[in-house]
N, C-alpha and C positions, 0 to 999 in steps of 0.2 A: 549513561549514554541516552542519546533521545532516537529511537529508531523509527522509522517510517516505514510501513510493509506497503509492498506490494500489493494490490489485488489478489493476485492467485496465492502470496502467502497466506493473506489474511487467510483466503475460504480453507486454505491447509491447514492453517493454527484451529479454525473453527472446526473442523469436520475432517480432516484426514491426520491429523499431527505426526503421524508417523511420515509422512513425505517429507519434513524437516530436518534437517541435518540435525542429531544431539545436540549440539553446539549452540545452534540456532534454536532450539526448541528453548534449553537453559535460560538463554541470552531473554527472550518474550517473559519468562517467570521471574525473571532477577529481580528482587526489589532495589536492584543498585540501577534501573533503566528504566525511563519510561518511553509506554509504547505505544505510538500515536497511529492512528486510521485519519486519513486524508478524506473531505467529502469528496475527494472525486472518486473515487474508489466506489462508494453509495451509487453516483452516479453510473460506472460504468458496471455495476451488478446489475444496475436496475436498466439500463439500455440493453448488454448482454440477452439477460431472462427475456426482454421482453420480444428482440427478433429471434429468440429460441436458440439463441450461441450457448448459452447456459443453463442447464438442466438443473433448476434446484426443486426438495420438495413442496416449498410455499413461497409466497408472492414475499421479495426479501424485504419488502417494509413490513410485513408481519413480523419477523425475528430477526432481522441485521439489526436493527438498533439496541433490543435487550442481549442481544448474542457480545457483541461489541463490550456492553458495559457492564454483563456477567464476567469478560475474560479479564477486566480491568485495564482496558485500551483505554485511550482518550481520542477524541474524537478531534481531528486538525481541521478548521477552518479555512475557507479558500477564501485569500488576502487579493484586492487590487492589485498591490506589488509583487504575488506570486503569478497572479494571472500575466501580466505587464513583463514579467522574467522570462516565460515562455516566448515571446519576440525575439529575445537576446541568443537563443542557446541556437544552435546548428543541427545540421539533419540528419542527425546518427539513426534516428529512430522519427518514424513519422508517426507513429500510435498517439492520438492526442489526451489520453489519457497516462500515460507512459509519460510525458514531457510535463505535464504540468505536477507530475508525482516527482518529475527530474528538479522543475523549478521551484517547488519547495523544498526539497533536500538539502537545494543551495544554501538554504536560511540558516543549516546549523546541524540537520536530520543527517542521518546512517541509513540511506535506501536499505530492504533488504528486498531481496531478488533474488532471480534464478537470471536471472536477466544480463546477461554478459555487459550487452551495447549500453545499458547505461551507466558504464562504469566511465565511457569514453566521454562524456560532461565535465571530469573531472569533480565528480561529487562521491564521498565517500559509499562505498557500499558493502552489504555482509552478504554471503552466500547463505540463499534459505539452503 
């Protein structure tokens, strides 16, 4: 499977793993999945930290990117046609962060979430 985390999964898988369902936790280690980090995820740590929504201990371009490629993530690039996707979807969720992790999912990814509303996309999703 190709799974796509969420924001606050990621900082869970990185830094709290016990918030993850067993299930969930398994599914991130399987060598039968791989597990991609969206750059907008980068970006919305790094906007978060910076108006103080998010309490980390270091500046996360210090350690999100060896943190990421220590866990064996792959890192998702933000396509034209993903940003362009985001136009098409509807207003379940206005978080503009949240929608463009909605319209790459479309491409083929497994959201995974705590995140109920974006399951209403009709893109598949896994409960963290």
């Amino acid at each position: 499977m190709k799974l796509l985390l969420d924001t606050h999964v990621l900082l869970w898988a990185l830094a709290i793993p016990d918030r993850l369902s067993a299930e969930t936790a398994g599914e991130l280690v399987s060598p039968a999945n791989d597990v991609f980090i969206s750059a907008v995820t980068a970006w919305e740590i790094a906007i978060k930290q910076s108006l103080g929504k998010l309490d980390l201990p270091a500046p996360a371009e210090t350690w999100l990117p060896d943190a990421v490629e220590q866990s064996g993530f792959c890192w998702l690039a933000i396509q034209p046609e993903d940003a362009l996707r985001v136009g098409g979807l509807s207003w379940h969720h206005r978080d503009p962060f949240d929608r463009l992790l909605v319209a790459q999912a479309l491409a083929g990814y497994i959201l995974v979430t705590r995140d109920d509303t974006l399951a209403e996309y009709g893109v598949e999703t896994m409960k963290a």
